[in-house]
C-alpha angles and dihedrals in degrees: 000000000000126000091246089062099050073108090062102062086042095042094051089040091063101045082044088053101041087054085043095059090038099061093034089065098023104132085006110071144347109258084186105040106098126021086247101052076048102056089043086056098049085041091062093044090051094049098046090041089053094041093052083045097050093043094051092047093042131350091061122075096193100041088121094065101051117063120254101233085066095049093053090038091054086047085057103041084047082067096052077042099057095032096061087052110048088125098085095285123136118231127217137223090106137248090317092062094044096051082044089054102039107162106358099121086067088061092039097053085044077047098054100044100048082055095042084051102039089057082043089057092045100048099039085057088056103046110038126062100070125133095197146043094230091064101049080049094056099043090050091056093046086054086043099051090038093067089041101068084041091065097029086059095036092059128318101192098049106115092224096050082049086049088052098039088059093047089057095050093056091044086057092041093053091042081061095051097050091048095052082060092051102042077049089061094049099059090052092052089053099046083050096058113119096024128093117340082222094060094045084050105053086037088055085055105050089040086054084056094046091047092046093050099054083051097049082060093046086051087062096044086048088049094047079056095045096045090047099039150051145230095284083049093047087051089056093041095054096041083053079064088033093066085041089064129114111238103239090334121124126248143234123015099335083058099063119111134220130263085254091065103040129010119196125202132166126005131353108245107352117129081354109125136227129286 
């Protein structure tokens, strides 16, 4: 390798790295979502590509023998290698690619956890902040329905997208479930209202369980729609909980009213309308 091509190894290496990222996280995060899952991104281009630069140009004796497409393009591959491995595994390649990809599994678990939070912050906004078990229920079945029809337009016949729109139909069911508990919950804590402080106490409780539960289920439906979106899909997403929203009333457990202001029989949500 010439002098004038010390560009051709860094140049490879970073196309190699960004379509190894790119098929590492495809249908599992978003690697452009946020400014910060960016910048970890780019940060983990850059390094590889600098690495593959500085051991062609230098750590390597017999660089000059092999061409420089293949040294940028195993500095690349390293980065697929050590991404689908990140569990304790070793990767292999040998000690070439693991002196090629030094230090890239620091930027790729920085990686991994800006992308793992920044799902986390999205979802728990979403899910969390209703009063009442209905309305968890109803914006459960518009997200629902929502990826449904996704999948349902994208191929309905692709093994994969059958095998996703299953998985979203036992999130929701499981979400039902969860909600008819806690709905279940709130009518005892109403009908409790005016006895002992120590029964309203230990039925707020188990009403808070019962409502944390049936969120924890709407957090997995939410990160089946944040893995498999975008942006245009996550506005949707958020004005289906917008039209959900009280208008000036609190939300959570101090919101919720007595049995004087709202009773509540029968079912949660069954034969009750929209909002």
């Amino acid at each position: 390798m010439t002098g004038n091509e010390w560009w051709i190894p860094v140049a490879t290496c970073a196309v190699v790295t960004w379509g190894s990222l790119l098929v590492r996280f495809h249908g599992k995060a978003r690697l452009m979502a946020t400014w910060k899952s960016r910048r970890w991104a780019l940060l983990v281009v850059v390094w590889t590509s600098c690495v593959a630069g500085l051991v062609s140009a230098f750590l390597l004796p017999h660089a000059s023998r092999l061409p420089p497409l293949a040294l940028g393009a195993a500095a690349g591959l390293g980065v697929a290698s050590r991404t689908s491995t990140n569990k304790g595994q070793q990767p292999g390649g040998g000690a070439v690619i693991k002196t090629l990809t030094a230090y890239d599994s620091v930027i790729l678990d920085h990686l991994v956890d800006q992308l793992s939070n920044q799902q986390a912050e999205w979802c728990d906004r979403l899910a969390g902040g209703f009063c009442w078990a209905h309305e968890l229920e109803d914006f459960a079945e518009d997200v629902q329905r929502f990826l449904i029809a996704r999948v349902d337009a994208a191929s309905p016949s692709a093994q994969r997208l059958s095998l996703r729109r299953r998985t979203i139909t036992a999130t929701h069911k499981n979400i039902q479930t969860a909600v008819q508990r806690w709905a279940t919950q709130e009518r005892e804590l109403i009908k409790a209202r005016g006895t002992s402080p120590s029964e309203v106490e230990r039925l707020e409780r188990k009403c808070r369980k019962a409502r944390a539960e049936a969120e924890q289920h709407c957090l997995t439906l939410l990160g089946i729609a944040y893995k498999t979106g975008n942006r245009t899909n996550d506005r949707k997403i958020e004005a289906l909980k917008a039209k959900l929203a009280h208008d000036g009333a609190p939300h959570g457990m101090a919101g919720m009213p007595t049995a004087r202001t709202r009773p509540i029989t029968g079912e949660a949500s069954r034969g009750r309308g929209r909002r």
